[in-house]
C-alpha positions as a Markdown table, in Angstrom:
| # | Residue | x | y | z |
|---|---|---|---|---|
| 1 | Unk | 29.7 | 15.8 | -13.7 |
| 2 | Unk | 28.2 | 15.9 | -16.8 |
| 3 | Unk | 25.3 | 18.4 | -17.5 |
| 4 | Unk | 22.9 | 15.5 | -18.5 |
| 5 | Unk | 24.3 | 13.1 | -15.8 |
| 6 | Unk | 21.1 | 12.1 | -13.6 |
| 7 | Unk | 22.3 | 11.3 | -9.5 |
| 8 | Unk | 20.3 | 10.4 | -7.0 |
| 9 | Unk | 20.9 | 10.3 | -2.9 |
| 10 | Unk | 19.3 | 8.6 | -0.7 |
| 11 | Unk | 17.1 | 10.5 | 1.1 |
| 12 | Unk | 17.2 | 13.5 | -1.2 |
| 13 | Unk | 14.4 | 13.9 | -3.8 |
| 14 | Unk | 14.6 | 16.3 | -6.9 |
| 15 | Unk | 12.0 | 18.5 | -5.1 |
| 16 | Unk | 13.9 | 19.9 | -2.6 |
| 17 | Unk | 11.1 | 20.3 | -0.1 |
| 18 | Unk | 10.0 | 16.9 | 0.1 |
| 19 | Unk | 12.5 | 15.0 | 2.7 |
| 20 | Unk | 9.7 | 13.6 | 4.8 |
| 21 | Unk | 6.1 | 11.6 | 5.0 |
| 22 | Unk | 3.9 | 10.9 | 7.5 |
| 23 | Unk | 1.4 | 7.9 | 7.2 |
| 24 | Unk | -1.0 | 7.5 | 9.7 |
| 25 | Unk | -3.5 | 4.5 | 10.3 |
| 26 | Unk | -5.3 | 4.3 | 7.1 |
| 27 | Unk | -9.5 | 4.3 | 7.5 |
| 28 | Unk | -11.3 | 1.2 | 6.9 |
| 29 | Unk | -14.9 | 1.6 | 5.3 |
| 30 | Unk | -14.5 | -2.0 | 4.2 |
| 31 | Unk | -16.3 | -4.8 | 4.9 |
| 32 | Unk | -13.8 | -6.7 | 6.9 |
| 33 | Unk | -12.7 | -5.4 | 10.5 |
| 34 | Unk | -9.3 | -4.5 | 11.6 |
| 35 | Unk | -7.2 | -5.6 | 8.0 |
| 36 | Unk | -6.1 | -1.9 | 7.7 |
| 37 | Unk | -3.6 | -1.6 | 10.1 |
| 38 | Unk | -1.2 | -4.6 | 8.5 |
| 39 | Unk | -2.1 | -2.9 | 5.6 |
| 40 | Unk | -0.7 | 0.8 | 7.0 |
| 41 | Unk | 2.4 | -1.2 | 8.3 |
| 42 | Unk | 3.3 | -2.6 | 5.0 |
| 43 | Unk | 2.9 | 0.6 | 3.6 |
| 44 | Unk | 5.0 | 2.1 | 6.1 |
| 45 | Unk | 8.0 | -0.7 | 5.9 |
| 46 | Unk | 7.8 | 0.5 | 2.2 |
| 47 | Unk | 8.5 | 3.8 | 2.6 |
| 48 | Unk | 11.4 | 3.0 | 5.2 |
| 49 | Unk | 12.5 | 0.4 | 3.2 |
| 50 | Unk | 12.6 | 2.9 | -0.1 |
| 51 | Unk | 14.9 | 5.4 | 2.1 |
| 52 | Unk | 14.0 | 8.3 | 0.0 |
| 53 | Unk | 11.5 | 10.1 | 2.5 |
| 54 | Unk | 12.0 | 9.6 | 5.8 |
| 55 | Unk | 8.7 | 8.4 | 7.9 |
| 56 | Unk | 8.4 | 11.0 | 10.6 |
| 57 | Unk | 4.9 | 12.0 | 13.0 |
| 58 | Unk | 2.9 | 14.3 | 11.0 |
| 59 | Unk | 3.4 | 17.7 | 12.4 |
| 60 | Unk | 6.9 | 17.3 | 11.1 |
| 61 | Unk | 6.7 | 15.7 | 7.8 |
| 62 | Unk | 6.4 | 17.9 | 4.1 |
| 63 | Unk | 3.7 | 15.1 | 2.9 |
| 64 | Unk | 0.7 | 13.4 | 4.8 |
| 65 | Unk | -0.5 | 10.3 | 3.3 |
| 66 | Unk | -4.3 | 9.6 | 4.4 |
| 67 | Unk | -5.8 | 6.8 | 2.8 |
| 68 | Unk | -8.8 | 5.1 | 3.6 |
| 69 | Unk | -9.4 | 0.7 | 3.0 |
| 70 | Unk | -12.6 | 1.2 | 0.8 |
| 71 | Unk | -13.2 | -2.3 | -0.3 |
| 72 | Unk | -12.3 | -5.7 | 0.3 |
| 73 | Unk | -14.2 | -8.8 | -1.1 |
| 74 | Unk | -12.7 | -12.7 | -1.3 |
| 75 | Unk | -14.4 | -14.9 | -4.2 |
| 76 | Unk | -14.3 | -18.1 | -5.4 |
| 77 | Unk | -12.4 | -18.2 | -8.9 |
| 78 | Unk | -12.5 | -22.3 | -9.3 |
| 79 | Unk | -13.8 | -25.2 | -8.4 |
| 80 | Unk | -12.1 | -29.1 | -7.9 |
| 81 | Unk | -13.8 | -32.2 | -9.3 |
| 82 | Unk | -16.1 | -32.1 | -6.3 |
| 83 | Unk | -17.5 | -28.6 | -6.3 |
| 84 | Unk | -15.3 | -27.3 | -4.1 |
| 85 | Unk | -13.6 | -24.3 | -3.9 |
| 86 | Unk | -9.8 | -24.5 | -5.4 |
| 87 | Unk | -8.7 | -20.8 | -5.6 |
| 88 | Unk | -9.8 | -17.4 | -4.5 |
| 89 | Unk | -8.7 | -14.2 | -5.2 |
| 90 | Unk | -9.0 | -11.1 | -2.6 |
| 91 | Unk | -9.6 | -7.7 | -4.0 |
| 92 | Unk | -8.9 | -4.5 | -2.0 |
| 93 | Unk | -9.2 | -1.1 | -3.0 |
| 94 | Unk | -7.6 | 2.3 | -1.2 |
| 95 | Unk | -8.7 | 5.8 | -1.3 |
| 96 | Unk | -5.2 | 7.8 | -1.1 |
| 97 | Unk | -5.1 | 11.5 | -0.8 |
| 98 | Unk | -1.2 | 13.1 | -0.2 |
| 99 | Unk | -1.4 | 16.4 | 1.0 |
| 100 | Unk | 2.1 | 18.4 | 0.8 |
| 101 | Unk | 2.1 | 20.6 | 3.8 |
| 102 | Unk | 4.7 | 22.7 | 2.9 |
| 103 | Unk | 3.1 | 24.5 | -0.1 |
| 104 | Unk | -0.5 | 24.0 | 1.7 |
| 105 | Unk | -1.7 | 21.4 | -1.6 |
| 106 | Unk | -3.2 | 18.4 | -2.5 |
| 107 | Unk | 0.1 | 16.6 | -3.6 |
| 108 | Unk | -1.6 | 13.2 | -4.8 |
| 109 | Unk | -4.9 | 11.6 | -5.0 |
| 110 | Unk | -5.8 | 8.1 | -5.9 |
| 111 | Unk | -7.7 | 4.9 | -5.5 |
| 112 | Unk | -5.6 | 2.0 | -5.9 |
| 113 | Unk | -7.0 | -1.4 | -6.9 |
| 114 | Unk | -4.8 | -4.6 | -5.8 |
| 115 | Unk | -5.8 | -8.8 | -5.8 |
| 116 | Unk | -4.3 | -11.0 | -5.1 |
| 117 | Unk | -4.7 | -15.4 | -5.7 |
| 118 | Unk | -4.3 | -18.4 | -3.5 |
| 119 | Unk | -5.4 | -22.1 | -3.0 |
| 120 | Unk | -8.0 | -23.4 | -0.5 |
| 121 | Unk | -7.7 | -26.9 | 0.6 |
| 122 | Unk | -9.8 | -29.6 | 2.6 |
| 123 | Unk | -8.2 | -28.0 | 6.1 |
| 124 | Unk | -10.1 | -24.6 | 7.0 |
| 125 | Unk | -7.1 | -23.4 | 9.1 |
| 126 | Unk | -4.9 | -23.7 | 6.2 |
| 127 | Unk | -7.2 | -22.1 | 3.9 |
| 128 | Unk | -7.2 | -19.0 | 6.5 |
| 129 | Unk | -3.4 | -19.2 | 6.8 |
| 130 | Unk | -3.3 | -19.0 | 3.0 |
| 131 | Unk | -5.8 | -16.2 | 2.7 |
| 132 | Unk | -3.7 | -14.2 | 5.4 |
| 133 | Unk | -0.5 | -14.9 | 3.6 |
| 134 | Unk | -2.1 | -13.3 | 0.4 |
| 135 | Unk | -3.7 | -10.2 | 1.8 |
| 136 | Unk | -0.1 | -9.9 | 3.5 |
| 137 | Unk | 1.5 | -10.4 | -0.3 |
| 138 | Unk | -1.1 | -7.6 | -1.3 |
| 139 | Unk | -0.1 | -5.6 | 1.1 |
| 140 | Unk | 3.7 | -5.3 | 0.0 |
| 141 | Unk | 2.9 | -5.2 | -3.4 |
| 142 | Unk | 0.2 | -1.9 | -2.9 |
| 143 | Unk | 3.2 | -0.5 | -0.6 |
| 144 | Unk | 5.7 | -1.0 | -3.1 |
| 145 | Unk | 3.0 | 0.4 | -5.7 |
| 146 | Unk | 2.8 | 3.5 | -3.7 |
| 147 | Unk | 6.2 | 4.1 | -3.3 |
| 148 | Unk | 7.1 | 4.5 | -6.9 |
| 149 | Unk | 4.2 | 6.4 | -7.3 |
| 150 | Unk | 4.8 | 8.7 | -5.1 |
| 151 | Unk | 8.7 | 9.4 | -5.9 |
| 152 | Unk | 7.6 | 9.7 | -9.3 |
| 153 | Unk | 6.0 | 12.8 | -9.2 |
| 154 | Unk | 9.4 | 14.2 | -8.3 |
């Protein structure tokens, strides 16, 4: 192998003491009830999905990821011909702090800002399925978001 030839493994990381992340059930000081646990789930079918740390209970993993669902707000972006609402967009926000147990640290801290857009219509049960489907959609995207972040500090 070359000595400039980058490799990578999966589940190895070029810090050799970070194999593993826990991620317990993020906070919520937002002010809509129970959205952060989908919200730790999709974060944690990141992580598994990525491969490169492996999701393990707390007292055994290298990094704890504790975040906290600060904000949420859904607003109106446009209007139809008769006043009514055509799009909203839903903003959340997450506190993030990554502590690396191993050397005893503050690994990572962040707030993470995420929206995401979708289309009301006349029926109020498909408005709701649509809003769901897009706080889901935000969801993967701020687990995916974290992910990358969080392998590139290696």
């Amino acid at each position: 192998m070359a000595a400039d030839t980058i490799w990578w493994a999966p589940g190895r990381t070029s810090q050799t003491h970070l194999q593993t992340i826990s991620i317990p059930v993020f906070k919520n000081t937002s002010s809509q009830p129970e959205i952060h646990r989908e919200l730790t789930s999709a974060i944690l079918q990141s992580f598994i999905s990525d491969g490169r740390l492996k999701v393990v209970k707390k007292e055994d993993a290298d990094l704890v990821m504790n975040g906290t669902l600060s904000y949420y707000n859904k607003r109106a972006v446009s209007f139809n011909s008769q006043d009514l609402v055509a799009d909203f967009i839903i903003e959340i926000e997450v506190k993030l702090e990554v502590f690396d147990q191993v050397k005893n640290k503050i690994f990572l801290k962040e707030e993470l800002k995420n929206q995401w857009d979708y289309k009301s219509n006349s029926d109020i049960g498909d408005t709701e399925t649509e809003r769901l489907k897009a706080l889901d959609q935000a969801y993967i995207d701020l687990g995916n978001r974290l992910v990358s972040l969080i392998i590139d500090q290696f």
